[in-house]
C-alpha positions, 0 to 999 in steps of 0.5 A, spaced: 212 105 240 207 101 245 208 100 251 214 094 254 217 094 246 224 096 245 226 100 239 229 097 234 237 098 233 241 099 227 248 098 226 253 097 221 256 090 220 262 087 215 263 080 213 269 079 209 268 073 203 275 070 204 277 065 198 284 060 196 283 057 190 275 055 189 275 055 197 270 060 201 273 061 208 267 060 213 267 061 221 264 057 226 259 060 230 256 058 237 252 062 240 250 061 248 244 056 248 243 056 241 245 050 236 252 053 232 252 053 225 258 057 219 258 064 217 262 068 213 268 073 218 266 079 221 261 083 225 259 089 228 263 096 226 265 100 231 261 107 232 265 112 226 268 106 225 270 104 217 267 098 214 274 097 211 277 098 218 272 093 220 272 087 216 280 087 217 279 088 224 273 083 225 277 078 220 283 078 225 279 078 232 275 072 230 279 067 226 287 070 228 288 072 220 291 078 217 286 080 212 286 085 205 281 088 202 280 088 194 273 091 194 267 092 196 261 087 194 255 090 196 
């Protein structure tokens, strides 16, 4: 690594594709000091933390919902 860069990071991150009929639920996201744009729910797992456990959880943090997971899409 050169001198000055950062090492690269990887983590582990669910997002939950939430439907109502042919609707797709979508959250808004409003980073600091960028322009805010529309997501899927969800986010950065924990450490060790299950990716199922981890989309209910970022699901109920971000928008207020209880969520169930069916299964995984990929």
């Amino acid at each position: 690594m050169r001198s000055g860069m950062a090492a690269a990071e990887s983590r582990l991150a669910s997002y939950g594709v939430c439907l109502d009929s042919d609707h797709v639920l979508l959250a808004r996201y409003v980073p600091a000091k960028r322009i805010a744009d529309w997501r899927l729910p969800g986010g950065k797992a924990e450490h060790g933390e299950d990716p199922f456990d981890a989309v209910v959880r970022e699901i109920a943090e971000k928008i207020g919902c209880d969520g169930v997971v069916e299964r995984l899409l990929g």
